[in-house]
C-alpha positions as CSV (number, residue, x, y, z in Angstrom):
1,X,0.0,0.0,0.0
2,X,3.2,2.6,0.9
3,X,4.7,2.2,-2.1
4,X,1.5,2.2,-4.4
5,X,1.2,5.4,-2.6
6,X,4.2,7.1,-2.9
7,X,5.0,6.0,-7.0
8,X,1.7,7.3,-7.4
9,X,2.0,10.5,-5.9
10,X,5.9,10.9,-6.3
11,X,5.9,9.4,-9.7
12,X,9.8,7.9,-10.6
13,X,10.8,9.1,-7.2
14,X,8.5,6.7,-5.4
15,X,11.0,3.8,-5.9
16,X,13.7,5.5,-4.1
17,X,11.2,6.7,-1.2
18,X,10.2,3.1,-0.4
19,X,13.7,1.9,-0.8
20,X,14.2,4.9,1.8
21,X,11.2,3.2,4.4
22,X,13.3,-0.2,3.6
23,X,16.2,0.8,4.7
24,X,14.8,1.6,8.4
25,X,15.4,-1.9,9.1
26,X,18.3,-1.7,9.7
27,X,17.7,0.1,12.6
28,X,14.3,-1.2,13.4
29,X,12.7,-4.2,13.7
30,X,9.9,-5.8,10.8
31,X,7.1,-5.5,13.9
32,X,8.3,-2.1,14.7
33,X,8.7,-0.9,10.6
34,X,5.5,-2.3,9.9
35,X,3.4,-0.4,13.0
36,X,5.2,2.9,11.9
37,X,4.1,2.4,8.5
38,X,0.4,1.9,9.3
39,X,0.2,4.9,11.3
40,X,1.7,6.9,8.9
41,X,-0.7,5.8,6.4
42,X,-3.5,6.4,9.1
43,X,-2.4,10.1,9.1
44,X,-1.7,10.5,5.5
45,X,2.1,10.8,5.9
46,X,3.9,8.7,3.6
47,X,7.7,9.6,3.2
48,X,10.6,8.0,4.5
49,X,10.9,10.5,6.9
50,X,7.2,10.4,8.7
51,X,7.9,6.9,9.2
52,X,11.3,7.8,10.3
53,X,10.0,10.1,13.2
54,X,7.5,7.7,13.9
55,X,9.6,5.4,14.8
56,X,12.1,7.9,17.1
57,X,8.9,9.2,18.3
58,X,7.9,5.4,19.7
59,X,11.3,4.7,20.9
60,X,11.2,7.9,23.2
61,X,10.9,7.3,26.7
62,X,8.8,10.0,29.2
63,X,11.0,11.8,31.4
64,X,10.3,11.3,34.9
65,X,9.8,14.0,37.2
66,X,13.5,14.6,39.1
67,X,12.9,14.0,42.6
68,X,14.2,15.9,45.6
69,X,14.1,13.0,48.5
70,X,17.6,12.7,50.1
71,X,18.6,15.9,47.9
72,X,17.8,18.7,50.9
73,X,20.3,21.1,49.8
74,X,18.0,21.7,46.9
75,X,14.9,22.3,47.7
76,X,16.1,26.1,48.8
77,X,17.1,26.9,45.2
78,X,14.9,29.3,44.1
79,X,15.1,29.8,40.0
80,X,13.9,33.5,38.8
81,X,10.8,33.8,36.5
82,X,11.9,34.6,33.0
83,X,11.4,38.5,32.6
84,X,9.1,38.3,28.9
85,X,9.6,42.4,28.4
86,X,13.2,41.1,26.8
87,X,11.4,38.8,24.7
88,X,9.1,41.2,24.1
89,X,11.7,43.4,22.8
90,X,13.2,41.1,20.7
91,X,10.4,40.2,18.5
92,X,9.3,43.7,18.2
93,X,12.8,44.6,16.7
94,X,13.0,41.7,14.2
């Protein structure tokens, strides 16, 4: 179905796209590959590089909140609010 899709829309090109998708084997599993390629498909996206980030994107693990137990000397630190007036005066001089 990719690669109907992407000769089809990228005419000769579409060849070396799905080659492209192929060649994320080598750093993915056929499970893995195959998943990402649904979903693209699910969303529409179709180059080597959608399926690409879908793959990063489900190898990604969620940061876990950085505790402060047995860490005392730390929980005095007090960071500044950002002032936004400097921001402010940046994108008003661009």
């Amino acid at each position: 179905m990719l690669r109907r899709r992407q000769e089809a829309e990228l005419e000769k090109y579409g060849t070396r796209e799905f080659i492209k998708v192929l060649r994320l084997l080598e750093h993915a599993t056929l499970p893995e590959l195959a998943a990402a390629v649904e979903y693209a498909l699910s969303i529409g996206a179709n180059s080597a590089d959608a399926v690409k980030l879908i793959l990063q994107s489900r190898r990604e693990h969620p940061v876990s909140l950085f505790c402060l137990d047995g860490r005392p000397h730390l929980k005095g630190v007090q960071v500044p609010p950002p002032n936004l007036a400097v921001y402010r005066s940046l994108c008003v001089g661009a």
